[in-house]
N, C-alpha and C positions, 0 to 999 in steps of 0.2 A: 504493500500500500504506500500511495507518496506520503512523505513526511508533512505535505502542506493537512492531511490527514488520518494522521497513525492514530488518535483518539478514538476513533470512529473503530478499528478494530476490539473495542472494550465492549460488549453487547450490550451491558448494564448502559454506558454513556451515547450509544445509539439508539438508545431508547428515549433517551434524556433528550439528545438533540436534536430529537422528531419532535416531539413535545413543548422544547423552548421554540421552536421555529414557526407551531400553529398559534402559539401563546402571544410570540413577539409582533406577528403579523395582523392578529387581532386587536392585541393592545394600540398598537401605531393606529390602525382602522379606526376606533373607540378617538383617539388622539383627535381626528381630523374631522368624526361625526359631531363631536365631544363641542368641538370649538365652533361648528356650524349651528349646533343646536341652538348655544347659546345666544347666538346673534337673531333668534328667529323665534325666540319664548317672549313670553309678556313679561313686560319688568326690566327686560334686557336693556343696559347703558351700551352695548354695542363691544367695545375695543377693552371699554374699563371693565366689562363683566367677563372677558372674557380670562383678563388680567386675574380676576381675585378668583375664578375656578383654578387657574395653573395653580395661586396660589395657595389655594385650600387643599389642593389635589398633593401639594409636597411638603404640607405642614407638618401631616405626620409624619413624615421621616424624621424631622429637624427635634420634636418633641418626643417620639418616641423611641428613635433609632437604638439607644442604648438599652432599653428594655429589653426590644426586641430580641439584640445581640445577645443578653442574657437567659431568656428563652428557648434561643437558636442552641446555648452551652448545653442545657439543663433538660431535654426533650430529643429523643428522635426526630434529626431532619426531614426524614423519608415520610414518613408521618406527619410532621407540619406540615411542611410543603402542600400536602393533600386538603390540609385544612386553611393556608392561605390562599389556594386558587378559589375554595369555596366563598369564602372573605372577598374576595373578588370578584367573584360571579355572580353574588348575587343582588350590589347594589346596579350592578350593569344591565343585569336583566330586568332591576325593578326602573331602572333610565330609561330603559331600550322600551317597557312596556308604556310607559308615563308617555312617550316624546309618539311612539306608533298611535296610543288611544288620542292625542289631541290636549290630554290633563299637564303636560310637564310647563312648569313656570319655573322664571329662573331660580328660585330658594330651592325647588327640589334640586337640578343640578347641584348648585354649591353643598347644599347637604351628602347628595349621594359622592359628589367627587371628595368632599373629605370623609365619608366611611371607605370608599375606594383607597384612598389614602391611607388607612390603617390600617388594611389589608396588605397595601405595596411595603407600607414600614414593616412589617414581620414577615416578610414574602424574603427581601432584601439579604437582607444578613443568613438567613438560611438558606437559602439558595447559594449566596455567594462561598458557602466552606460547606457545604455539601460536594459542591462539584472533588473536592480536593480527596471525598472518601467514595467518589465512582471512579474515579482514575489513578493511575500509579506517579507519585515523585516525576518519574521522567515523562508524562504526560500531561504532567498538569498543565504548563507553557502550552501547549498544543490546546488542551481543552479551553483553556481560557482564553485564545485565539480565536480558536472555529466558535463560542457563545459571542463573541465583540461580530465574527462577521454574518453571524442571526441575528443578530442584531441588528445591524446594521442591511442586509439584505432584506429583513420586515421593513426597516426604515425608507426604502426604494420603491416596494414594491405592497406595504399597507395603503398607504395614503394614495396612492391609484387608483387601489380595489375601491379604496370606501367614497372615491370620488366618483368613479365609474359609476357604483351601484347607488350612490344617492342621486345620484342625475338617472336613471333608469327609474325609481323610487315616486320622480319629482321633482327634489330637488329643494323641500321644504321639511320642516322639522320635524313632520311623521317621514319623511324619507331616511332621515336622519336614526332613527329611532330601530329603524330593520337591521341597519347596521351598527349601532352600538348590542341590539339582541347577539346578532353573530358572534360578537366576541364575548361575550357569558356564555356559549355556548362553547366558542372554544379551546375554555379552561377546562372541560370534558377532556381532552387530550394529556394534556399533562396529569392530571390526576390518574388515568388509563393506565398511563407509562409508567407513573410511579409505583403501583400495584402492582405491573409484570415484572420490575424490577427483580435479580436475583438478589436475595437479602445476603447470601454466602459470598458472594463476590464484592459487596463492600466492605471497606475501611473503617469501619464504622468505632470513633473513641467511646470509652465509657462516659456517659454524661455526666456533667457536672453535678455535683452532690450541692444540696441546700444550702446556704449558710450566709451568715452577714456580710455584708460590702462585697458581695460577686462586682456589683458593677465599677466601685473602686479600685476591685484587685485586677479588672481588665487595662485602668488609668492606668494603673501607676506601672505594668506590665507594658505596656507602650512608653510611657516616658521614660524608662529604664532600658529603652533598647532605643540608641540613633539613630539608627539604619530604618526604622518604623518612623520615627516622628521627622527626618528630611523627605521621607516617602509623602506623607500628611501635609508636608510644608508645602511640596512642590505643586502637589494635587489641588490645594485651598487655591493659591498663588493662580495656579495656571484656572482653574473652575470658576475661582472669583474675579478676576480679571480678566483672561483673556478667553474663553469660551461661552461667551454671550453672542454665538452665532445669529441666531432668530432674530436677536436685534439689531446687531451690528451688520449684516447683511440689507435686513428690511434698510434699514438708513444708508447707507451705498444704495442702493438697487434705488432708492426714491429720489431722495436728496442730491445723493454726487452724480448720478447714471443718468436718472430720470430716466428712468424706466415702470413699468409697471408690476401688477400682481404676477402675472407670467414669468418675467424674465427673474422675479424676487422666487417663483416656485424654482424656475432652473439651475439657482444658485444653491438652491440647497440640494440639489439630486448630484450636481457635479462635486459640493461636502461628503455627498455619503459616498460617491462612489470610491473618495479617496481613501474615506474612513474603511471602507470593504475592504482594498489592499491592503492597509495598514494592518488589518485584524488579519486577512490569509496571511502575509509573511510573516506577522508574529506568529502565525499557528507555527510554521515551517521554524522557527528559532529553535535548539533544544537546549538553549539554557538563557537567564535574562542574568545580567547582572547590572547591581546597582547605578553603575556609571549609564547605563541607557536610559535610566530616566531622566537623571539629568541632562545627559544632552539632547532627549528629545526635547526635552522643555524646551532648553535654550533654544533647538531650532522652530518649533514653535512659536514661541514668543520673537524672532528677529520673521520669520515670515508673515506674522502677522501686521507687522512695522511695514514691511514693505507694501502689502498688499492695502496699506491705507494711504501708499505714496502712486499707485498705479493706475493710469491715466485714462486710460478706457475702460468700460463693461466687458469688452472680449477678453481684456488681458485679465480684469480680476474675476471673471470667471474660470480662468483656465488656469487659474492660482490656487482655488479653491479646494480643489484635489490635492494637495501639496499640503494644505493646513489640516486636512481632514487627514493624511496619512499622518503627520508627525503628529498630531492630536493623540490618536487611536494607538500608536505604539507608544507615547510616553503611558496612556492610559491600561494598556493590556500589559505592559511593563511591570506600570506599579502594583494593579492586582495579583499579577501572578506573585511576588515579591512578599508583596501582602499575607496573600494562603501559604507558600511554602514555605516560609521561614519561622513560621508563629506555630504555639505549642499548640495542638491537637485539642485540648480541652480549654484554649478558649481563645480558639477561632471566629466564634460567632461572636464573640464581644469588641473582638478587634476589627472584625467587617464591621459592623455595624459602627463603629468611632469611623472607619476609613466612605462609609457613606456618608455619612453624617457634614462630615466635613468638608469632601468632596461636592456634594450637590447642596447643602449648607451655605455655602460660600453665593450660590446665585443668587439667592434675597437679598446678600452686601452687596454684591458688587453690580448685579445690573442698575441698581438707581442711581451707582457712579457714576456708572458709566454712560446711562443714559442722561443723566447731569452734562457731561463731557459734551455728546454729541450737543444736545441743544445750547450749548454755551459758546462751544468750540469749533463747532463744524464735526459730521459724519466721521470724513475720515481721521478725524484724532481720537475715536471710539477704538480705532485699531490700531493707531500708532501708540498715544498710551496705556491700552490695556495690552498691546506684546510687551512695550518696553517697562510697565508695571511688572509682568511676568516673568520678564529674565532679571528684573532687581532680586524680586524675592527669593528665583531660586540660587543666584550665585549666592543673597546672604545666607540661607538654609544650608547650601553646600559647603560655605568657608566654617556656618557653627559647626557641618558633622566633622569638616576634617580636623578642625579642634575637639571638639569632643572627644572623635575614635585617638587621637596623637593620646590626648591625658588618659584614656582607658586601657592602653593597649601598649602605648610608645612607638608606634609603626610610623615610620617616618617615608618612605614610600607610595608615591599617589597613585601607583596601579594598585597599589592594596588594602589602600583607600575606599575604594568602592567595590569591595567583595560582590560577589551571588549575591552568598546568605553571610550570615553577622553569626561569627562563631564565638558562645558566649564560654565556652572552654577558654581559649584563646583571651579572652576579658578577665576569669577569674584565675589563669596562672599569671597573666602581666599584674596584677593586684598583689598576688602573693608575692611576685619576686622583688615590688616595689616595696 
C-alpha cells in the first residue's frame, strides 16, 4: 500500500475513516444550510445573526473543553464517541424538522446550535486520542494526515452538495431544512462503525481513576513539558492571528478585488485544495518533528505578508493554495506531536487544552483583526496578522530553547527540536546538575 496511505491497512481505522468522511461531509453540508437558514427565519438581523450562531455554535468548546478532556480520560472512547454523534444528531434533526415544517425562528437556531455545540465540545477531545489507540506509534502521523485530508475533502465537496440540493429544494429555508435533516442522519455512520469496530485490536489505556484536580493534574502536566506549551504557543499565535481566512478573504475579494460573492466562494475552494495537499503529504511523512512546526508557522505567517502585498485577484488567488498547504502541515504537525508524545492516561485532557486554545484564540483575534481591516485597509488584515504570527512564534521558540538549555544543558539547535521530548533525558540532566 503507498505510504501516502499505510493507515488504511489497520481494519479497525478503515472503518473509522469511512465514518469520519460521511460525518465530515454532513457537518460542512449542516455548515452552509446552517448559515442560509439563518438569513431567511423571522427575527433574522441578517450578517449579525449569523455572527452570534458561529458564535454560540463554538462556545462550548471555549467553556467546556476541559471537562470534556476529563471525561474523554475517565470513560471508554469507543463508547463516547457513540454517545456524542447522538448529542449531535439530534438537535440537527430537531433544526432540520423546525426549518422543513415552516416553525424555525431565529432563537431556535441559536439555541439548537449551542446544544450542537456541546455535543462538538465532548465529541473533540475524544475523538482526537482515540485515533492514537486505533493505530500503531508508527501510524499515527499517517492517520492524522488522511482525518486533516476528510476533512478537508468534506470541506470541497459538502458545501456543493448542500448548495446543489437546497437550490433543487427551493432554495428557501424549508429547502434548507432537508438538508440540515441529512446530516443527523449521517451521524448513523459513524456510530455503525464504531460498533463493528474490533475491541481486540485496540490500544485501549486503562481509564483514569476518580479523584480530585484531574483537570489540574492535566495543567500542570502541560506546563511541565516545553515541547507541549511552544506547540500551544505557536497554534494560539498562528489561530488567533493569522487564520481568520473567512474574513480576511471576504475583505480582499470585496474591498481590494472588488469582486463579488462568486469569486469570495473561489477563494476559499483554491484554501482547501491547498489544505488537501498539505494533509496527503503529511499522511506520506513517517515521522514529525518538532522543528516542522515551527517552520511551518514561520512560513505561514511570511506568506500571508505577502499575499496582502499582491496586486491582482489572479495572483492572490493562486497564492491561496500555498497558505492553505503550510497552514495544514504546521496544523497536522502539531497534533500529531500532541497525541504521541503525551502519557496515555491523559491524553484526553491534553487534546482538549490543545482545542481549546487552538480554536479559542478566534473570538480574540478576529475583532482584531477585523479592527485592522476597517481602520487600516483589507490588506493589512494579512500583512499584520502573518507578521503578528511569526512574532509570537520566534518568541515561543527562543523561550523553549531557553527552557530545554536550563533543563537538559543541550546546547545544540538540531537537538533543540527533538520528535518527542525525552523526559528520561530531563531527569538525568537534573540529577547530574
Amino acid at each position: 500500500m503507498s505510504p501516502t496511505f499505510r493507515a488504511l491497512s489497520n481494519p479497525n481505522y478503515r472503518l473509522y475513516a469511512a465514518g469520519a468522511l460521511v460525518s465530515n461531509t454532513g457537518t460542512w453540508m449542516q455548515r452552509v444550510a446552517q448559515d442560509w437558514l439563518v438569513l431567511h427565519v423571522p427575527g433574522s438581523q441578517g450578517g449579525t445573526s449569523v455572527g452570534i450562531t458561529t458564535g454560540l455554535q463554538f462556545l462550548p468548546i471555549l467553556l467546556l473543553s476541559p471537562y470534556a478532556g476529563l471525561i474523554a480520560d475517565r470513560f471508554p472512547k469507543r463508547a463516547l464517541l457513540q454517545v456524542t454523534q447522538v448529542m449531535m444528531a439530534l438537535p440537527a434533526l430537531l433544526l432540520g424538522v423546525l426549518a422543513v415544517t415552516g416553525q424555525a425562528e431565529v432563537w431556535h437556531v441559536y439555541v439548537l446550535a449551542f446544544v450542537f455545540g456541546i455535543g462538538t465540545a465532548f465529541d473533540g477531545p475524544a475523538r482526537q486520542s482515540f485515533v492514537s489507540e486505533i493505530v500503531t506509534k508508527d501510524e499515527l502521523t499517517n492517520a492524522v494526515g488522511l482525518n486533516s485530508a476528510s476533512f478537508n475533502a468534506a470541506r470541497i465537496v459538502g458545501p456543493a452538495i448542500a448548495g446543489l440540493l437546497i437550490g433543487l429544494f427551493g432554495g428557501g429555508a424549508e429547502a434548507t431544512g432537508y438538508v440540515i435533516v441529512l446530516n443527523a442522519v449521517s451521524y448513523i455512520g459513524p456510530v455503525l462503525v464504531l460498533r463493528r469496530m474490533n475491541p481486540d485490536l485496540l490500544r485501549t489505556p486503562t481509564p483514569a481513576a476518580r479523584g480530585k484536580g484531574m483537570i489540574r493534574e492535566g495543567v500542570r502536566y502541560v506546563r511541565g513539558r516545553p515541547d507541549l506549551m511552544l506547540i500551544l504557543a505557536i497554534v494560539f499565535c498562528a489561530g488567533t492571528f493569522g487564520m481568520n481566512f473567512q474574513m480576511t478573504s471576504a475583505l480582499m475579494a470585496t474591498d481590494v478585488f472588488h469582486r463579488g460573492a462568486a469569486a469570495y466562494g473561489l477563494l476559499g475552494t483554491f484554501l482547501a485544495v491547498g489544505s488537501l495537499t498539505g494533509a496527503l503529504l503529511a499522511a506520506r511523512r513517517p515521522m514529525v518533528p518538532l522543528r516542522l512546526v515551527v517552520g511551518a508557522a514561520m512560513v505561514f505567517g511570511a506568506l500571508e505578508v505577502v499575499a496582502g502585498l499582491l496586486p491582482t485577484y489572479t495572483l492572490f488567488a493562486l497564492w491561496m493554495p500555498l497558505i492553505g498547504l503550510s497552514s495544514l502541515t504546521m496544523v497536522t504537525a502539531a497534533n500529531t506531536l500532541m497525541q504521541v508524545s503525551t502519557d496515555a492516561a491523559l491524553r484526553g485532557r491534553v487534546m482538549a487544552l490543545y482545542m481549546m486554545i487552538f480554536m479559542g484564540g478566534t473570538p480574540i483575534g478576529a475583532p482584531v483583526i477585523g479592527w485592522i481591516g476597517e481602520t487600516f485597509g483589507a490588506r493589512w488584515t494579512l500583512v499584520l496578522g502573518g507578521l503578528l504570527t511569526m512574532v509570537g512564534v520566534a518568541v515561543s521558540a527562543g523561550w523553549y530553547v531557553r527552557r530545554r538549555r536550563v533543563l537538559t544543558g543541550v546546547s545544540g539547535a538540531g537537538n533543540l527540536f527533538p520528535r518527542v521530548w525525552d523526559n528520561q533525558a530531563v531527569a538525568r540532566a537534573r540529577t547530574q546538575s
